[in-house]
C-alpha positions, 0 to 999 in steps of 0.5 A: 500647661504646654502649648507647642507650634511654632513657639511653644510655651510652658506655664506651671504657676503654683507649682512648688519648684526646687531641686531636680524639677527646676534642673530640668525646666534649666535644661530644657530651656537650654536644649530647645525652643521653648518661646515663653515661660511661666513660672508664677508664685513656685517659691523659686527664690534667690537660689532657684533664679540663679538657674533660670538666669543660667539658662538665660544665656547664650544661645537661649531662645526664650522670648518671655519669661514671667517670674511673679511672686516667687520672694526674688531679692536683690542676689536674684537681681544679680543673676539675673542682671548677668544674664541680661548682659548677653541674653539676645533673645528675651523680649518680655521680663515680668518680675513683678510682686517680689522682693527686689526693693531698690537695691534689686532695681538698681543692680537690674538697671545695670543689665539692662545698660546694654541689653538691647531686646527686651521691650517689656518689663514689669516690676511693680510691687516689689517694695522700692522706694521712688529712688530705685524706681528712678534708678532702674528708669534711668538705665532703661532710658540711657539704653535707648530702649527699643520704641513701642517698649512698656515698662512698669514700674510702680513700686 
Protein backbone atom coordinates (compact mmCIF):
# COMPACT_ATOMS: atom_id res chain seq x y z
CA UNK A 1 0.00 0.00 0.00
CA UNK A 2 1.08 3.67 -0.97
CA UNK A 3 -0.46 6.39 0.65
CA UNK A 4 1.02 9.80 -1.15
CA UNK A 5 0.59 13.74 0.12
CA UNK A 6 2.62 15.64 1.91
CA UNK A 7 4.46 12.31 3.69
CA UNK A 8 3.94 9.71 1.54
CA UNK A 9 4.39 6.26 2.78
CA UNK A 10 4.87 2.40 1.52
CA UNK A 11 3.91 -0.70 3.62
CA UNK A 12 4.40 -4.21 1.80
CA UNK A 13 4.04 -6.69 5.07
CA UNK A 14 4.19 -10.42 4.08
CA UNK A 15 5.94 -9.77 1.19
CA UNK A 16 8.83 -11.88 0.45
CA UNK A 17 11.75 -9.38 -0.14
CA UNK A 18 15.16 -10.09 -1.45
CA UNK A 19 17.37 -9.20 -4.59
CA UNK A 20 16.28 -6.79 -7.04
CA UNK A 21 12.95 -5.74 -5.17
CA UNK A 22 14.50 -4.61 -2.06
CA UNK A 23 17.38 -2.84 -4.33
CA UNK A 24 14.64 -0.93 -5.56
CA UNK A 25 12.56 -0.02 -2.12
CA UNK A 26 16.86 1.26 -1.14
CA UNK A 27 16.88 3.34 -4.09
CA UNK A 28 13.71 4.79 -3.80
CA UNK A 29 14.35 5.64 -0.29
CA UNK A 30 17.37 7.52 -1.45
CA UNK A 31 15.79 9.32 -4.25
CA UNK A 32 12.57 10.58 -2.50
CA UNK A 33 10.61 11.50 0.30
CA UNK A 34 9.36 8.57 1.07
CA UNK A 35 8.11 9.56 5.19
CA UNK A 36 7.56 6.01 6.78
CA UNK A 37 8.24 2.74 5.95
CA UNK A 38 6.68 -0.64 6.49
CA UNK A 39 8.29 -3.66 5.84
CA UNK A 40 6.60 -6.47 8.21
CA UNK A 41 7.52 -10.37 8.35
CA UNK A 42 9.37 -9.96 4.47
CA UNK A 43 12.14 -12.36 5.38
CA UNK A 44 14.72 -9.47 5.06
CA UNK A 45 17.57 -10.73 7.22
CA UNK A 46 21.06 -9.63 7.97
CA UNK A 47 21.90 -9.34 4.37
CA UNK A 48 18.52 -7.36 3.50
CA UNK A 49 18.95 -4.98 6.75
CA UNK A 50 22.51 -4.15 5.40
CA UNK A 51 20.22 -2.17 2.44
CA UNK A 52 17.97 -0.66 4.36
CA UNK A 53 20.38 0.57 6.73
CA UNK A 54 22.33 1.96 3.60
CA UNK A 55 19.63 3.99 2.61
CA UNK A 56 19.31 5.26 5.89
CA UNK A 57 22.13 7.49 5.37
CA UNK A 58 22.81 10.99 4.78
CA UNK A 59 20.42 12.69 3.08
CA UNK A 60 17.66 10.37 3.92
CA UNK A 61 14.25 11.79 4.88
CA UNK A 62 12.51 8.63 6.06
CA UNK A 63 10.53 9.35 9.39
CA UNK A 64 9.70 5.83 10.44
CA UNK A 65 10.59 2.77 9.69
CA UNK A 66 8.91 -0.44 10.98
CA UNK A 67 10.91 -3.83 10.41
CA UNK A 68 9.07 -6.45 12.36
CA UNK A 69 9.74 -9.99 12.22
CA UNK A 70 11.92 -10.06 9.71
CA UNK A 71 15.00 -12.90 11.61
CA UNK A 72 17.23 -9.47 12.03
CA UNK A 73 20.38 -10.50 14.67
CA UNK A 74 23.17 -8.95 16.00
CA UNK A 75 25.21 -8.24 12.16
CA UNK A 76 21.81 -6.17 11.41
CA UNK A 77 22.14 -4.48 14.72
CA UNK A 78 25.66 -3.19 13.32
CA UNK A 79 24.19 -1.84 10.13
CA UNK A 80 21.83 -0.55 11.56
CA UNK A 81 23.58 0.93 14.52
CA UNK A 82 25.98 2.83 11.67
CA UNK A 83 23.41 4.33 10.13
CA UNK A 84 21.76 5.64 13.49
CA UNK A 85 25.20 7.20 13.87
CA UNK A 86 24.25 10.00 11.17
CA UNK A 87 20.92 9.31 10.12
CA UNK A 88 19.10 13.10 11.29
CA UNK A 89 15.72 12.12 10.19
CA UNK A 90 14.43 9.01 11.61
CA UNK A 91 11.83 9.48 14.59
CA UNK A 92 10.15 6.06 14.83
CA UNK A 93 12.31 2.21 14.68
CA UNK A 94 10.13 -0.84 15.42
CA UNK A 95 12.46 -3.77 15.61
CA UNK A 96 10.52 -5.77 17.41
CA UNK A 97 9.98 -9.92 17.08
CA UNK A 98 13.33 -10.54 15.98
CA UNK A 99 16.53 -12.02 16.69
CA UNK A 100 18.48 -9.52 18.08
CA UNK A 101 19.22 -11.04 21.58
CA UNK A 102 21.43 -9.09 23.98
CA UNK A 103 24.29 -8.81 21.71
CA UNK A 104 21.82 -6.79 19.13
CA UNK A 105 20.69 -4.62 21.92
CA UNK A 106 23.88 -4.00 23.09
CA UNK A 107 25.87 -2.76 19.66
CA UNK A 108 22.16 -0.85 18.70
CA UNK A 109 22.82 1.11 22.19
CA UNK A 110 26.04 2.16 20.71
CA UNK A 111 24.21 3.99 17.77
CA UNK A 112 21.94 5.29 19.32
CA UNK A 113 24.88 7.05 21.92
CA UNK A 114 24.73 9.84 19.58
CA UNK A 115 21.61 9.85 17.78
CA UNK A 116 19.52 12.64 18.85
CA UNK A 117 16.00 12.27 16.78
CA UNK A 118 14.55 9.29 17.14
CA UNK A 119 11.87 9.30 20.01
CA UNK A 120 10.20 5.99 19.67
CA UNK A 121 11.93 2.42 19.55
CA UNK A 122 10.47 -0.92 20.17
CA UNK A 123 12.42 -3.98 20.58
CA UNK A 124 10.58 -6.25 22.27
CA UNK A 125 10.50 -9.88 21.60
CA UNK A 126 13.65 -10.19 20.58
CA UNK A 127 15.18 -12.78 22.98
CA UNK A 128 17.22 -10.57 25.25
CA UNK A 129 17.95 -11.43 28.51
CA UNK A 130 17.60 -8.15 31.55
CA UNK A 131 21.06 -7.49 30.96
CA UNK A 132 20.81 -6.26 27.25
CA UNK A 133 17.61 -4.72 28.17
CA UNK A 134 19.79 -2.62 30.65
CA UNK A 135 22.50 -2.39 28.12
CA UNK A 136 20.33 -0.69 25.46
CA UNK A 137 18.32 1.23 28.36
CA UNK A 138 21.61 2.51 29.34
CA UNK A 139 22.54 4.12 25.97
CA UNK A 140 19.30 5.76 25.48
CA UNK A 141 19.31 7.47 28.96
CA UNK A 142 23.04 8.83 28.37
CA UNK A 143 21.80 10.25 25.13
CA UNK A 144 19.20 12.58 26.72
CA UNK A 145 16.89 11.16 24.53
CA UNK A 146 14.25 13.83 23.42
CA UNK A 147 11.21 14.34 25.98
CA UNK A 148 7.89 12.56 25.29
CA UNK A 149 10.18 9.56 23.85
CA UNK A 150 8.74 5.97 24.00
CA UNK A 151 10.83 3.08 24.20
CA UNK A 152 10.15 -0.50 24.41
CA UNK A 153 11.65 -2.69 25.71
CA UNK A 154 10.42 -6.19 26.84
CA UNK A 155 12.65 -8.84 25.75
Amino acid sequence: AVRCGRRASLALPFVPLEGPTLEAIAELLATSTIASLGLRFNGLGDEGCLVLATALRPPASLRELAITGNKLGPRAARHLAAALQVNASLESLDLSNNLLGDDGLGILGGGLATNSTLTFLDVSDNGATGAGVAQLADSVVSNGSPPNSEFRFGA
